[in-house]
C-alpha positions as CSV (number, residue, x, y, z in Angstrom):
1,X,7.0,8.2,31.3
2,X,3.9,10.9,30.6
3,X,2.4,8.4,27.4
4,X,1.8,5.7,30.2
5,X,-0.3,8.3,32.1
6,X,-2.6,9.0,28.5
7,X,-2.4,5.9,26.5
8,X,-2.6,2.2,27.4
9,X,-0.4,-0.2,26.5
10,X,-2.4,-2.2,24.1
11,X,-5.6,-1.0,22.0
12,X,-7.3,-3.9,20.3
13,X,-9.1,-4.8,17.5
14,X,-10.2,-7.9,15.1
15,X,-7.3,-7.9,12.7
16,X,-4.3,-5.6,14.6
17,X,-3.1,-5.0,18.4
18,X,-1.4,-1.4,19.0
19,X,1.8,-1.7,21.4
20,X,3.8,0.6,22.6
21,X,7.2,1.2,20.5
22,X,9.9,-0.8,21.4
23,X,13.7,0.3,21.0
24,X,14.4,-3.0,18.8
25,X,11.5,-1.9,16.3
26,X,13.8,0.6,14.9
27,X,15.5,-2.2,12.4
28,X,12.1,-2.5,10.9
29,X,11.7,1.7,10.4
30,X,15.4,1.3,9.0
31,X,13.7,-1.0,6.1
32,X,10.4,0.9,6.0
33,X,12.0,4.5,5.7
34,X,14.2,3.5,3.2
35,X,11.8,2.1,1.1
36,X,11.7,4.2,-2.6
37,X,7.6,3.5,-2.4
38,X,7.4,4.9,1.2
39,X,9.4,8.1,0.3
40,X,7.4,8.6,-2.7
41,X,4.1,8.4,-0.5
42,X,5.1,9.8,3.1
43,X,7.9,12.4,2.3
44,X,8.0,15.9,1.0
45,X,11.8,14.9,-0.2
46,X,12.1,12.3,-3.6
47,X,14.6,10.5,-2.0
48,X,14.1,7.9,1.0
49,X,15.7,9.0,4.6
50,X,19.3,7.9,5.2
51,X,19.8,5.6,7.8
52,X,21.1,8.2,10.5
53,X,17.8,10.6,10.0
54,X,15.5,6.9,10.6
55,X,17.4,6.3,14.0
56,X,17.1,10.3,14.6
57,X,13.5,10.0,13.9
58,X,12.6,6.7,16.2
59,X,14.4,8.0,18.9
60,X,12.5,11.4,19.1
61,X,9.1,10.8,17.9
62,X,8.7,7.0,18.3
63,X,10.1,6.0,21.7
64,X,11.0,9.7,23.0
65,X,9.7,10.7,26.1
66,X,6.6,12.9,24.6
67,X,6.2,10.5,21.3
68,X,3.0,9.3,20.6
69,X,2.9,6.7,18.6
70,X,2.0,2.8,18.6
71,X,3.2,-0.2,16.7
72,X,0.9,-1.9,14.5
73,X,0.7,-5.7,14.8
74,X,-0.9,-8.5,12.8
75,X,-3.1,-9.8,15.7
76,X,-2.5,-13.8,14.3
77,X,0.8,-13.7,14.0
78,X,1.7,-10.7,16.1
79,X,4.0,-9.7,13.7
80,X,5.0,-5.8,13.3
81,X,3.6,-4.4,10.1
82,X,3.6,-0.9,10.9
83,X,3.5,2.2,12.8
84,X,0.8,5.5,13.7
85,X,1.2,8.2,15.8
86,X,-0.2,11.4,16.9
87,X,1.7,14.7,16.4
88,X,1.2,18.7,17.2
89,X,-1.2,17.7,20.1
90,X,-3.0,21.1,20.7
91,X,-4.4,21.6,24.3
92,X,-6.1,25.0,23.6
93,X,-8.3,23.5,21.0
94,X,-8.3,19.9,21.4
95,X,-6.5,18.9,18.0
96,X,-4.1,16.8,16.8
97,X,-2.1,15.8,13.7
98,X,-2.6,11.5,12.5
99,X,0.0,9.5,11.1
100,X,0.7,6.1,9.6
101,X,2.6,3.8,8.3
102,X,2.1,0.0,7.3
103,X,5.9,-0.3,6.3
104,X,5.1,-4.3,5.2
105,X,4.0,-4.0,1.7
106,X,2.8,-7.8,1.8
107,X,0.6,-6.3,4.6
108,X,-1.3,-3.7,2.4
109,X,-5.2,-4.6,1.3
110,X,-6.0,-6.4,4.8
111,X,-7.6,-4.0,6.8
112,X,-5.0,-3.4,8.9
113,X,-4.3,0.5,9.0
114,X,-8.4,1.0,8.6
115,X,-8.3,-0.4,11.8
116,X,-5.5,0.9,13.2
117,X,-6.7,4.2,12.5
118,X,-10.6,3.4,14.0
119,X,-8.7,2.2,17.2
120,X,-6.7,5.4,17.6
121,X,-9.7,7.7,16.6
122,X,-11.4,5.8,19.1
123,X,-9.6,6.6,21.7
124,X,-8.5,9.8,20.6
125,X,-12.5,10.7,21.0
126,X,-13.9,8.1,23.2
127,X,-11.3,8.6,25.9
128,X,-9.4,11.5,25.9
129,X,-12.2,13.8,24.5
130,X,-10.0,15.2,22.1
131,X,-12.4,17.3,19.7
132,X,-10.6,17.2,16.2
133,X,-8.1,14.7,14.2
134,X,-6.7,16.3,11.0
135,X,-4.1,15.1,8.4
136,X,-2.3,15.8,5.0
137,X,-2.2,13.2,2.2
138,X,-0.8,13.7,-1.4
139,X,-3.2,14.0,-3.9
140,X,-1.9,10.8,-5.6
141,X,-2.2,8.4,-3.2
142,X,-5.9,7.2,-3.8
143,X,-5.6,4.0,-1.9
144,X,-5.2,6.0,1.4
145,X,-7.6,8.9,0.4
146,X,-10.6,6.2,0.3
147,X,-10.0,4.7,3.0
148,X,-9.6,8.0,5.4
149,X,-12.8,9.0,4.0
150,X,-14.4,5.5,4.6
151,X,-12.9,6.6,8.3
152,X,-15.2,9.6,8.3
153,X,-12.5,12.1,7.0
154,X,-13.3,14.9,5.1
155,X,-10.8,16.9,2.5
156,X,-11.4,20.7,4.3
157,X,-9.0,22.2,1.8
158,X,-5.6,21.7,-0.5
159,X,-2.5,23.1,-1.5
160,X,-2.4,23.7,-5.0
161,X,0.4,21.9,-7.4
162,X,2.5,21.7,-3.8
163,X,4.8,18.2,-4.4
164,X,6.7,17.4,-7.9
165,X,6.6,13.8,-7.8
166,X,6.2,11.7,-11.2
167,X,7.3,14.1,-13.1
168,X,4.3,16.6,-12.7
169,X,2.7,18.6,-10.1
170,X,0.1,17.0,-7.3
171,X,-1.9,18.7,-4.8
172,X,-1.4,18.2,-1.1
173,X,-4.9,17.5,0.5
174,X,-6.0,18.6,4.1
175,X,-8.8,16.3,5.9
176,X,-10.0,16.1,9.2
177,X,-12.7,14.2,11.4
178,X,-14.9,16.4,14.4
179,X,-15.7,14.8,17.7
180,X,-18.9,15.2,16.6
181,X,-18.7,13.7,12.9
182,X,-17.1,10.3,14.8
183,X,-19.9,10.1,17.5
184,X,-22.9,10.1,14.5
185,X,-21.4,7.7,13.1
186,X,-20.8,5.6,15.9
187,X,-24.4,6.1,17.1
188,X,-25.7,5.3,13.4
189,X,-23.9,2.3,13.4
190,X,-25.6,1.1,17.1
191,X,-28.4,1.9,15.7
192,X,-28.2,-0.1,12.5
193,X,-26.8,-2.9,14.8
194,X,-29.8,-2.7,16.7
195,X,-32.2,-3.3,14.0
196,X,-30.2,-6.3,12.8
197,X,-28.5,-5.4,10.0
198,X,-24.9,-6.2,9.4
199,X,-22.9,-3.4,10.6
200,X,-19.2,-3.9,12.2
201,X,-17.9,-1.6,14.8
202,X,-15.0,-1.2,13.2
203,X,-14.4,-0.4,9.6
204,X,-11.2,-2.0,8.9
205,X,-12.9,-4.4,6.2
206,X,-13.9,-1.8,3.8
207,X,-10.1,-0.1,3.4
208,X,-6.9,0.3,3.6
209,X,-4.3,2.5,4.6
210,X,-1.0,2.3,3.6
211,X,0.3,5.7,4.5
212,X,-0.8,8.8,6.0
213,X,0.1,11.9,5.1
214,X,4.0,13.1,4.8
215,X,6.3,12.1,7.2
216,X,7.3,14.2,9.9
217,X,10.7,15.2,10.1
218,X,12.5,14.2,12.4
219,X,13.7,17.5,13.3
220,X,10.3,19.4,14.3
221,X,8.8,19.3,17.9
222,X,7.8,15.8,19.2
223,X,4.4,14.9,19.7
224,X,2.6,17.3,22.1
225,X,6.0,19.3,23.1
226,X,7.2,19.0,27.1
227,X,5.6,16.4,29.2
228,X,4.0,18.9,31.5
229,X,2.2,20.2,29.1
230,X,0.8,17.3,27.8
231,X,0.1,16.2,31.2
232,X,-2.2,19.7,31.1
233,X,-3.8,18.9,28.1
234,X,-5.3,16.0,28.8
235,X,-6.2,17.2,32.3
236,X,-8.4,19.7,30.1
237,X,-9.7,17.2,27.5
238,X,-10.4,14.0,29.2
């Protein structure tokens, strides 16, 4: 499968390991999806997927032949906690769309999607060359705005009063991260390595993500489109 060709099978950090989607993961997007908390943050819709638009979604996005997307486990206990994914993978302009999930509420506050998210913006930069990562969060879900901007994120723009959740209108917030934003950060935290202070490689301790953005549906293009052309765009971007 193309993902093999563009992705290893394990990325890992200090608190997570990123895998490649198995089929018998979809039980745990079956609880995750239907979670009232996970709708309310992740979907455009009120009401949590039904069961049949989970399994449609897994099979095209998560373990489809063009998905890109890793599990997220607990690197003690290797236990599943989540999901993240790239999506609209642009080849002209070296973009992409993030996503993510940590679907085990106990999970939350650990680190564990911070670092999830430095290991695939590592890679996403650091190996592919890939010049720009951008995503959409609702306006009410702080948690996950602090921590994308402890990632680097920035909010480039917003749609005004676009989601009726809680009984009032919130704003839909567009951020993104430059090749170039991610390497001076890298390169200031060397440096600040270097002259013996305390500064981790990776972020994860400082925030957490519990959700990215709103859920995809399962009905839109998946990941970067047909496998040649992905095979394309990372000829150009690597």
């Amino acid at each position: 499968m193309v993902q093999r060709t563009w992705f290893p099978q394990t990325l890992t950090g200090t608190r997570v390991v990123l895998r490649r989607h198995a089929p018998e993961n979809v039980g745990a997007f079956l609880r995750w999806y239907a979670d009232p908390e996970i709708a309310r943050l992740a979907r455009y819709q009120a009401t949590p997927m039904r069961p049949e638009e989970i399994e449609r979604f897994f099979a095209a996005r998560v373990v489809g032949p063009d998905a890109l997307a890793m599990a997220v486990h607990e690197k003690t206990s290797d236990r599943l906690v989540g999901t993240c994914a790239f999506s609209q993978l642009d080849g002209e302009n070296g973009s992409a769309l993030y996503h993510i999930t940590i679907g085990e509420s106990d999970a939350w506050g650990h680190g564990f999607g911070t670092e999830a998210t430095q290991l695939m913006l590592d890679h996403a930069f650091g190996t592919l060359g890939l010049h720009r990562i951008a995503l959409y969060v609702f306006e009410f879900n702080e948690r996950a705005i602090r921590a994308y901007r402890r990632c680097g994120f920035v909010v480039e723009g917003r749609s005004r009063e676009s989601i009726w959740r809680d009984d009032r209108w919130w704003d839909e917030l567009a951020m993104s991260l430059l090749e170039s934003d991610w390497r001076a950060r890298r390169d200031a935290g060397s440096t600040t390595a270097a002259a013996g202070a305390t500064a981790p490689t990776s972020i994860a301790a400082v925030g957490e993500v519990a959700e990215i953005g709103p859920l995809a549906s399962p009905d839109e293009a998946v990941g970067a489109g047909p496998s040649d052309r992905l095979r394309r765009t990372l000829g150009r971007w690597r």
